[in-house]
N, C-alpha and C positions, 0 to 999 in steps of 0.2 A: 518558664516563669517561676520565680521564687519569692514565695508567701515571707513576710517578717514577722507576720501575726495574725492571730487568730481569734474568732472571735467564743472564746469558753467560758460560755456563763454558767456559773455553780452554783448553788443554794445551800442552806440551812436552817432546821425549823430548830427553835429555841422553844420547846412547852414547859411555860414556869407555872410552879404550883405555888399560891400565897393563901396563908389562911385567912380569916375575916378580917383580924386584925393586921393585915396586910404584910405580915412577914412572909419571907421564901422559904417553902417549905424544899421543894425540891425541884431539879430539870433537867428536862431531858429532851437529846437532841438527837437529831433523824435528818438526813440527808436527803436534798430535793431530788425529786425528778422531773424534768423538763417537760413534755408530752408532746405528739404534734400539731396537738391545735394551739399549744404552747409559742410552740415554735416561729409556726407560718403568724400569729399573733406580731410577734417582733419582727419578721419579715415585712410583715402587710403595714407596719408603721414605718418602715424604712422608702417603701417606693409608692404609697397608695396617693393618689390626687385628690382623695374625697377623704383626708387625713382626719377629720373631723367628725367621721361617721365611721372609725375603729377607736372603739371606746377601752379605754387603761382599764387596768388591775383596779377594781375597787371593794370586791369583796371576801370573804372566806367562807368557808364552809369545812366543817367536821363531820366526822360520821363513824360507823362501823364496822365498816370492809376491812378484811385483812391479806385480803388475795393481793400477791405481788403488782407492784407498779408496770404498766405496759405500756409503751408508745402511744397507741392507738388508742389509750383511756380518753374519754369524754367527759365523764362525771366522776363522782366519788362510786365507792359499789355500795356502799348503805349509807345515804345523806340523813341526819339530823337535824329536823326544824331547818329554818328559813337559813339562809347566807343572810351573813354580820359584814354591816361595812368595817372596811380598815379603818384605823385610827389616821383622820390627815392632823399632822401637826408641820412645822417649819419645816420648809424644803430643805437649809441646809443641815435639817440633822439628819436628817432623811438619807440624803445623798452623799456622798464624803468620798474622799479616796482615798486607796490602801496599798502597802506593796505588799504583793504577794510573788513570791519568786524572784523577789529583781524588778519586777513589773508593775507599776502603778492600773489598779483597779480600779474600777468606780464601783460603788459599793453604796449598795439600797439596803435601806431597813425599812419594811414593813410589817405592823403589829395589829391585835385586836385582842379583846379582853372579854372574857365569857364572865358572868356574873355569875355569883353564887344559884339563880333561880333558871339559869340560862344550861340549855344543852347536855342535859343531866342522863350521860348513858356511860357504857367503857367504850370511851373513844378509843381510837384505832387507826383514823385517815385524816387527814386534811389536805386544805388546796385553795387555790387561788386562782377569784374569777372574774371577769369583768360583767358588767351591768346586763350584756346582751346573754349572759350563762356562756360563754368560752371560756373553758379551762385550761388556765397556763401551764398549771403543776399539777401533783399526786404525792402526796408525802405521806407512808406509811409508818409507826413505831409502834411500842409495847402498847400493849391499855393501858388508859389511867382509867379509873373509876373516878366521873364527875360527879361531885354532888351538892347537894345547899352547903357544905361545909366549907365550901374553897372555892376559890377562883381561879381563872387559867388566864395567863398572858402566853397568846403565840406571836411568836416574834421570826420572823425570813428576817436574813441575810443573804443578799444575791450578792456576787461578784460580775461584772460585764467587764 
């Protein structure tokens, strides 16, 4: 049997730094990890009967783990405060498609924005989860030091 194609989905997390006055101060980017409960997530929306009771990506979560991304993560290793819902705005900006390689992608952007009074530690992790707490991802980078001074947009880019 010979495969034409494959299914490689890839990530990236975009943490913009703005100051109050809404300028970009700085950003910085870190490369997703998929996880398996990631995984079997996109699996179980492809074949499940009861499609309506595996509930999408809706929310994130940051924290202060720094231990390597593993497969078999579940959660963040140090969660901060509650999971933030994503930002929903218009599906087609949301969704678009890209060439990547030759290859036309489908290409998700997903974001959320930490307010100034919101989530004030040196972040370290983040991830993306749905309403029932399954974690798709595990995305670790540098600290930032959050604090009343500034706000964070994170921003995924997945490639399917």
């Amino acid at each position: 049997m010979n495969l034409t194609d494959t299914l490689d989905i890839r990530g990236r997390l975009s943490i913009q730094v703005y100051n109050l006055e809404g300028e970009l101060l700085e950003t910085t980017i870190a490369n997703n990890s998929i996880v398996q409960t990631g995984r079997q997530l996109v699996a179980e929306r492809f074949v499940s009967s009861q499609m309506s009771q595996i509930k999408p990506i809706s929310q994130i979560a940051v924290g202060t783990g720094s231990q390597d991304v593993q497969p078999i993560d579940r959660n963040l290793h140090a969660q901060v405060g509650d999971r933030k819902a994503i930002k929903v705005g218009n599906f087609e900006d949301m969704i678009t498609w890209k060439e990547v390689d030759g290859i036309a992608r489908c290409h998700l952007k997903i974001s959320a924005d930490l307010e100034p009074t919101e989530y004030n530690a040196d972040l370290t992790e983040a991830g993306l989860f749905n309403e029932d707490g399954v974690m798709y991802n595990r995305v670790v980078f540098p600290a930032i030091r959050k604090t009343p001074a500034f706000r964070l947009t994170l921003l995924w880019q997945i490639l399917f």
